[in-house]
N, C-alpha and C positions, 0 to 999 in steps of 0.2 A: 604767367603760365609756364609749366615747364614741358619742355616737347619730348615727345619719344615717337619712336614707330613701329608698328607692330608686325607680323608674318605677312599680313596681308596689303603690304604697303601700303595703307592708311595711315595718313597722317594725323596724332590724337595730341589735343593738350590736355595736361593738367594741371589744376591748382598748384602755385607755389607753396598753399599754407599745407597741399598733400603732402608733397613732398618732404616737408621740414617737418611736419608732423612723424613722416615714416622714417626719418633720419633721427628724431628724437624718442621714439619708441625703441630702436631699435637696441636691442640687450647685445652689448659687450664681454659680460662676465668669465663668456667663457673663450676669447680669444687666445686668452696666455694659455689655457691647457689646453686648447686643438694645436698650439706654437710648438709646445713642450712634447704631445703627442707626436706630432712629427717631426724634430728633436731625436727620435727615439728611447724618450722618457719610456720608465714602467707605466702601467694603468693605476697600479696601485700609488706609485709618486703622483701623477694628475690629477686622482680622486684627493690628494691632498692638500690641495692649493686653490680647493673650495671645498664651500660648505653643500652646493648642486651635489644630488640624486646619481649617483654611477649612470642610472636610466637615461639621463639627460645628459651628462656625458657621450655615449652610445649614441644616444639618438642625433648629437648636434652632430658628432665625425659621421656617421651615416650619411647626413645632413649636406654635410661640406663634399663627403665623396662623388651624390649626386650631383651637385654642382662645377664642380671640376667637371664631371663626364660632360655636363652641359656646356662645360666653356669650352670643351676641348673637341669637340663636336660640331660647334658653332666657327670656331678657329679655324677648324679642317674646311669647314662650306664656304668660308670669306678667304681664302688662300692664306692664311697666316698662320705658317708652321713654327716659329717658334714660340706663338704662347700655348697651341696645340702641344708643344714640347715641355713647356714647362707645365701646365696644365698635368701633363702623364707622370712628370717627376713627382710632382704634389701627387695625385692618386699613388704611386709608390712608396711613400713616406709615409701615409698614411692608412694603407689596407694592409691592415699587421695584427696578429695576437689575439688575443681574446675579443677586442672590438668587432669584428670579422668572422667571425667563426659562427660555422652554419647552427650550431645551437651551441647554449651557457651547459648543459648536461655533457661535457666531453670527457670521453674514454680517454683521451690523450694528454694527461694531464703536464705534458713537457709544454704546452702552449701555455700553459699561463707562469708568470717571471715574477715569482716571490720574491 
């Protein structure tokens, strides 16, 4: 079984074959272009280093944004500031450009890096 514990300090197990199960389901594809993305690649170089939907792109850095806010959150409550720190570097490197942007219809068309 493998252990974890939850908000409410209950102690819960779960299956080993869950786990491995959700470690083998788990899609990779788009790790190099969230890498690249915060890299400070273009959008348009990232959309090129797959054959994934722009949509799906957007959606996985969205994805990763709220997660970092969550590590970085969770970081702060257990005293540990420097992955709280690294944690805010990554949401910096990656809240950029047209991914970000309160709507795709922008008047300001210097945001997007042909």
């Amino acid at each position: 079984y493998f252990f974890f514990s939850s908000r409410r300090r209950h102690t819960r197990f779960l299956p080993v074959s869950w786990a491995r199960r959700c470690v083998q389901e788990t899609d990779l594809k788009l790790v190099k272009v969230t890498y690249e993305w915060a890299q400070q690649r273009d959008f348009v170089e990232i959309c090129d280093l797959t054959e994934v939907q722009e949509g799906s792109i957007v959606r996985t850095i969205h994805r990763l944004d709220s997660l970092l806010r969550d590590l970085k959150n969770a970081a702060r409550i257990i005293g540990n500031s420097a992955i709280a720190e690294k944690a805010e570097q990554s949401l910096e490197l990656i809240k950029r450009d047209i991914v970000f942007a309160a709507s795709l219809y922008l008047e300001d068309l210097s945001l997007i890096h042909i």
